[in-house]
C-alpha positions in Angstrom: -56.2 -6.7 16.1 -53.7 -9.5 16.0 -54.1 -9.4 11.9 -53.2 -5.5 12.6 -50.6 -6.4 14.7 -48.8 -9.0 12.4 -49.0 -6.9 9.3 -47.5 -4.1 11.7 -44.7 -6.5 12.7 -44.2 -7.6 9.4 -43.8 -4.1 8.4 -41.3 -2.9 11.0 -39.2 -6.3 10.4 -38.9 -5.0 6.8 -38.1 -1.7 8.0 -35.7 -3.1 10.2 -34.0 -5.4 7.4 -33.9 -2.6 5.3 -32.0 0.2 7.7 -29.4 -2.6 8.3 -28.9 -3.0 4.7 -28.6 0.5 4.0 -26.5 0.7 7.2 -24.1 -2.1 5.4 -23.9 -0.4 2.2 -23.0 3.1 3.7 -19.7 3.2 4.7 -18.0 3.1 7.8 -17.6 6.3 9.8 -14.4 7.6 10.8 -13.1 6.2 13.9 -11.6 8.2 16.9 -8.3 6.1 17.2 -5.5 8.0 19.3 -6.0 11.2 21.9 -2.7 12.6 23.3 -1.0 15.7 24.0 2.2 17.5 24.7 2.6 19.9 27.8 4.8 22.8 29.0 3.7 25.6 31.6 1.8 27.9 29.0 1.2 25.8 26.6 -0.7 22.3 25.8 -1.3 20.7 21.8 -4.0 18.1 22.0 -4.0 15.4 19.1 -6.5 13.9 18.0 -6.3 11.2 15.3 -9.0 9.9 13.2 -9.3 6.9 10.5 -10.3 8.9 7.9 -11.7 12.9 7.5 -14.8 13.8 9.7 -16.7 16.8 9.9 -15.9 19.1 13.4 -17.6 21.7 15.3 -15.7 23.3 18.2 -17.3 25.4 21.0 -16.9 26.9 24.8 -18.8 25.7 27.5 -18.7 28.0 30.4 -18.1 27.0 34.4 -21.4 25.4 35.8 -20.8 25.8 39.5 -23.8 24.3 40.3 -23.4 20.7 39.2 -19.9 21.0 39.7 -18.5 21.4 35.9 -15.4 23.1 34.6 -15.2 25.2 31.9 -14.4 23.4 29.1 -13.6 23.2 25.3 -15.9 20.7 23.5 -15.5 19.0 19.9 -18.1 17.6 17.8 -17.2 15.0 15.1 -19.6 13.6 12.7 -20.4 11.2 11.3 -17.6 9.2 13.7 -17.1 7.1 16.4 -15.0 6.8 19.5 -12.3 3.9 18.6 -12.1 1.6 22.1 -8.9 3.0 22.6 -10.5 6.1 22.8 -12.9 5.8 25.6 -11.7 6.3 28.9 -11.0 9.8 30.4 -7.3 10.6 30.3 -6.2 13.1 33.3 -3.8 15.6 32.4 -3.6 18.5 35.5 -0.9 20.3 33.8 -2.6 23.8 35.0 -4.4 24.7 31.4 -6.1 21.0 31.1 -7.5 18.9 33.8 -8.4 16.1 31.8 -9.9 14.8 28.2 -13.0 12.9 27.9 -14.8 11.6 25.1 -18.4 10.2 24.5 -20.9 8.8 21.6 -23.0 11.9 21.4 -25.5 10.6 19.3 -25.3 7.3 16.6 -23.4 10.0 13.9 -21.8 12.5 16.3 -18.5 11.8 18.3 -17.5 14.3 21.2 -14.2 14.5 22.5 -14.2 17.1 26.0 -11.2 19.1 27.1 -12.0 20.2 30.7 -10.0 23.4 31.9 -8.4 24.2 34.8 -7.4 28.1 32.5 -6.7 29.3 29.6 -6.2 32.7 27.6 -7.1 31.1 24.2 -7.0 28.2 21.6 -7.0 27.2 18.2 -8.0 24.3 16.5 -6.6 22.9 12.5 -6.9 19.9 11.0 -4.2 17.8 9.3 -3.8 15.6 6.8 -2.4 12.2 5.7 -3.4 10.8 8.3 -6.2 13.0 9.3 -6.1 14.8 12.6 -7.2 17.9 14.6 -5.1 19.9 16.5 -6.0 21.8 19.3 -3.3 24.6 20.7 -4.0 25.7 24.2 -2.8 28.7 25.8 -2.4 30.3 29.0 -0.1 30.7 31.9 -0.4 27.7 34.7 3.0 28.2 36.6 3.2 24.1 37.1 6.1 22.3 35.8 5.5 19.4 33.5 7.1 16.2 32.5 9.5 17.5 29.8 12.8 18.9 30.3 12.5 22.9 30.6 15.0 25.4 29.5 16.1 27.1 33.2 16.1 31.0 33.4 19.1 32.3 31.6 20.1 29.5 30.0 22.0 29.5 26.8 20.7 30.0 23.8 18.7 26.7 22.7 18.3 25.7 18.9 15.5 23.1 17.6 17.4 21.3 14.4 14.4 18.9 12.6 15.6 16.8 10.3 12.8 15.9 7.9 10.7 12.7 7.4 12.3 9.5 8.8 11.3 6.2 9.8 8.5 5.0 7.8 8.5 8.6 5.7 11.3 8.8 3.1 10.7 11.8 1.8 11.9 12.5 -1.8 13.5 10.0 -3.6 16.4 11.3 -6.0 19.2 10.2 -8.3 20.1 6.4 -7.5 17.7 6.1 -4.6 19.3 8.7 -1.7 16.9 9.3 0.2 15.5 12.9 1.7 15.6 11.4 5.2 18.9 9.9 5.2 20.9 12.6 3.4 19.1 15.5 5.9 19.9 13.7 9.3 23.6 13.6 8.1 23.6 17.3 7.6 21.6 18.5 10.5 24.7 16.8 12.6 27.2 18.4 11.1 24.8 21.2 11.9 25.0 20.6 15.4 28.6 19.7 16.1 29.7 23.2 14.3 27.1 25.1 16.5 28.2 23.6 20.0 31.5 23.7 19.3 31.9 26.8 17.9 28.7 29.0 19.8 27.8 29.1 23.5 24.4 27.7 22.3 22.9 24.3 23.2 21.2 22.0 20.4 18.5 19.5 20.6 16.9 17.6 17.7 13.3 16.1 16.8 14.9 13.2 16.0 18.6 11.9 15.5 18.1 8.4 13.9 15.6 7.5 11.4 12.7 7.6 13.3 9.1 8.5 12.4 8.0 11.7 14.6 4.6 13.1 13.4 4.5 16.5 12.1 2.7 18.2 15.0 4.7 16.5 17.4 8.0 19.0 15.9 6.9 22.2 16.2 5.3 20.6 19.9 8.8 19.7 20.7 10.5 23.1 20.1 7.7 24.9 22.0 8.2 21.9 25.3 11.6 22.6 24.7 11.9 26.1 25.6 13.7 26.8 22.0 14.7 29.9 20.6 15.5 29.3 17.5 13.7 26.1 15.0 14.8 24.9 11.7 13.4 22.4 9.7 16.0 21.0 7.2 15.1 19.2 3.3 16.1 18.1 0.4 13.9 19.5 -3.0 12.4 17.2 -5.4 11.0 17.7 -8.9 9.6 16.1 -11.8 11.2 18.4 -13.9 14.5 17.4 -14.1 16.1 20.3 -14.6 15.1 22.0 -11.6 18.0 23.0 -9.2 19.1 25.3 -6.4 18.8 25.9 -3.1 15.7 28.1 -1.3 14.7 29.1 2.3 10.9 29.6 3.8 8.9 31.1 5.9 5.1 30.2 7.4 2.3 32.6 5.2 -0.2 32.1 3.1 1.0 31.8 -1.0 -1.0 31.8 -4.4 2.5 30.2 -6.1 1.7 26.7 -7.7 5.2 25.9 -7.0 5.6 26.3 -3.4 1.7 25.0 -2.7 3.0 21.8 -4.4 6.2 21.4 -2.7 4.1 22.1 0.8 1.5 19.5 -0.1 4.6 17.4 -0.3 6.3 18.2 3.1 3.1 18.2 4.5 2.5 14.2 3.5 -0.1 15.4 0.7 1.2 13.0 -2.3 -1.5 13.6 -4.4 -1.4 16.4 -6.2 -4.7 17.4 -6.8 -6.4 16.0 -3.7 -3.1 17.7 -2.0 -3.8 21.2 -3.1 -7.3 21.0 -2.2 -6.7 19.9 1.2 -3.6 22.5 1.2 -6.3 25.5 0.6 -8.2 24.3 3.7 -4.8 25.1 5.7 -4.3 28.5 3.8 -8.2 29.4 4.8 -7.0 29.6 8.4 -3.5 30.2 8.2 -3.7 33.8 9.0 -5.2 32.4 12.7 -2.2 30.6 12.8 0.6 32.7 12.2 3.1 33.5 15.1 2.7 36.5 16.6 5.5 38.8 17.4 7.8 35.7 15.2 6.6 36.1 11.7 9.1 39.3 11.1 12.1 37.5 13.4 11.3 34.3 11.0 11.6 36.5 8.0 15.2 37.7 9.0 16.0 34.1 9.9 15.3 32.9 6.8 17.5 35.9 4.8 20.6 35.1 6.9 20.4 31.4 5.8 19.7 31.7 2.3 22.3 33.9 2.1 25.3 32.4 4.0 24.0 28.6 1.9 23.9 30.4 -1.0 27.9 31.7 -0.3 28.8 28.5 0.9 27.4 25.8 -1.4 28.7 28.0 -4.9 32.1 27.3 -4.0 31.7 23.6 -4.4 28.9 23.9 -7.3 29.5 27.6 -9.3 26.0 27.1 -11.3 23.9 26.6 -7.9 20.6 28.6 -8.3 19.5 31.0 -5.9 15.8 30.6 -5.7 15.3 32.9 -2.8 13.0 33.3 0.4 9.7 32.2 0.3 6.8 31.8 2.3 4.7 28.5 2.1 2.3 26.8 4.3 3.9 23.8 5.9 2.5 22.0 8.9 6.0 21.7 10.3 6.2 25.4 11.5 2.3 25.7 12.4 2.2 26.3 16.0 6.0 27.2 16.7 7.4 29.9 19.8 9.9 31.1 18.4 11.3 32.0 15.1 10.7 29.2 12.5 11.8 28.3 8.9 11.8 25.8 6.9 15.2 24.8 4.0 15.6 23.2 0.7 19.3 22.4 0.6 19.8 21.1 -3.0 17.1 19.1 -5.8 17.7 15.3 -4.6 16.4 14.8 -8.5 18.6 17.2 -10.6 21.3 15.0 -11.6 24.6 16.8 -10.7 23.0 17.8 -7.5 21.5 14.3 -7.0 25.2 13.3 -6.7 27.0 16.5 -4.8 24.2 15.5 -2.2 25.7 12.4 -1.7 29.3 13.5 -0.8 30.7 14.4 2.9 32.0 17.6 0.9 28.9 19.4 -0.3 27.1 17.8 2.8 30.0 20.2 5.1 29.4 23.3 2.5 26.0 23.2 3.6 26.1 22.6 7.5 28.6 25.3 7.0 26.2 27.8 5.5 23.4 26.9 7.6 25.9 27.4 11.0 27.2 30.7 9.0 23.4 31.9 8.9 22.0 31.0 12.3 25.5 32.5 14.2 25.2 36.3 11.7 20.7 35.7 13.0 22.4 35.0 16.7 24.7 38.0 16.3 22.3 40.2 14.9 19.1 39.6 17.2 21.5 39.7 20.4 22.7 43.5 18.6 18.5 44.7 18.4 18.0 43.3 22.2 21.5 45.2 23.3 22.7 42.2 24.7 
């Protein structure tokens, strides 16, 4: 017996020395690090950020009555782990969510629990560079929230998002100007021409360089009652002939082209990895797209190509017109109201490079982008007879 008993513990103390050697070996799971959300009255996006790219599973629990348990939305990540910043249950009572917990389900599996007070429906898509899931609730709770709402019959509201900033330069082009410096400069000019010259009011996702995460934009518009969103940014390519000026819309696209400039904008830097974590948004894309927007969106983006297009050829005669598009960008996912997304001018096409860096063709572009949202304004108000 005790020879039995110390070959046994011999045995397991191998076993044991060898599962923590294998456990050192393998590499660390991904790590639960940030939960937080954004809330209006019908609407709450849940963020959840992750060290690296984890496997999810997400699923409806019904109301157990019984033991006293809401319904609830539950999230399955494995292999991770909940970060410690991660682990205590943050309230929420904004009239869709009552709160968010998380747990260790097992030693691989990570849960993170959204507990509901209602909802209609939700959606859940993952993002990239850094890795994280969204969750989009819906419903109708009636409560007011934290942010600033848009009152009944207010004036019209416009969302201008100037992209990258902070930390996130964008594109670089000719003699180092930067994406994010030259589109804050023009979405201001954007905005002085359309509040002084339009009963509208304008708010921004940012107006200094600032980092705000992609799905904290679209988050924005929707908390801010918007009507109207538009994402403004200067093109980049290695060829450096490439020029002109183009306008899109949220949709699925085969076009190498456009995937590649999206795996840009959306943070993807690496081209190949980028389109392959680019197909994983086109997969569920068609879940994602705005109903009731997509056609508003499309006439959106018409008007502004057009009226740039107009604009910018009287200060550059050879400007290319390279259309409406439609391309997956993260930066419209999720949006209210009509969205679209512009490519003023080619940061890294050399005469370009430079007009981009003058107040003049800066002003010929606010002025086509004001030109296109007022003929959008005039025309949607015409279809409403208002």
């Amino acid at each position: 017996m005790g020879g039995g008993a110390l070959r046994w513990g011999l045995s397991g103390f191998l076993l044991l020395c060898l599962a923590e050697a294998a456990s050192a070996l393998s590499p660390a799971p991904p790590i639960i690090e940030e939960i937080r959300h954004i809330s209006v009255p019908d609407y709450t996006r849940v963020i959840i950020a992750l060290s690296a790219k984890a496997d999810y599973n997400h699923f409806t629990v019904a109301e157990d009555s019984a033991h006293d348990r809401p319904p609830r939305i539950v999230i399955d990540f494995s292999p991770a782990r909940i970060g410690p910043s991660t682990s205590a249950p943050i309230p929420i009572h904004d009239g869709l969510l009552k709160r968010i917990r998380t747990g260790q389900f097992s030693l691989t599996a990570a849960r993170v629990v959204l507990d509901l007070e209602q909802i209609e429906s939700y959606t859940a898509f993952p993002l990239h560079s850094p890795y994280r899931l969204i969750i989009d609730v819906k419903g109708k709770s009636g409560k007011a929230v934290s942010l600033e709402q848009k009152p009944p019959h207010a004036r019209y509201r416009i969302m201008i998002d100037p992209g990258h900033g902070g930390r996130d330069p964008g594109a670089i082009g000719i003699g180092g100007l930067k994406e994010k410096t030259v589109v804050l400069a023009i979405s201001k000019r954007l905005g002085k021409k359309l509040v002084s010259r339009l009963p509208v009011e304008v708010v921004y996702t940012r107006e200094s360089d600032t980092f705000i995460p992609l799905p904290d934009r679209t988050a924005r518009a929707n908390a801010a009652g918007a009507d109207l969103f538009l994402s403004i940014h200067a093109n980049a390519s290695k060829n450096p002939q490439a020029q002109g000026v183009e306008t899109y819309y949220l949709n699925n696209t085969n076009d190498r082209a456009t995937v590649r400039l999206a795996s840009l904008e959306n943070g993807l830097r690496h081209v190949q990895p980028a389109e392959h974590k680019q197909s994983e948004l086109s997969y569920i894309l068609s879940d994602l797209i705005q109903n009731g927007k997509a056609e508003e969106s499309l006439l959106l983006a018409h008007a502004l190509q057009t009226s740039m297009i107009t604009q910018v050829s009287k200060r550059h005669s050879r400007v290319r017109n390279l259309g409406v598009k439609k391309g997956p960008f993260y930066v419209l996912v999720g949006a209210h109201m009509p969205c679209v997304l512009v490519e003023v001018s080619f940061l890294t096409h050399r005469l370009q490079g430079k007009l981009l860096r003058s107040s003049v063709y800066r002003e010929a572009i606010a002025e086509g982008l004001f030109q296109g949202i007022a003929r959008f304004i005039r025309e949607e108000q015409h279809t409403k007879g208002l």
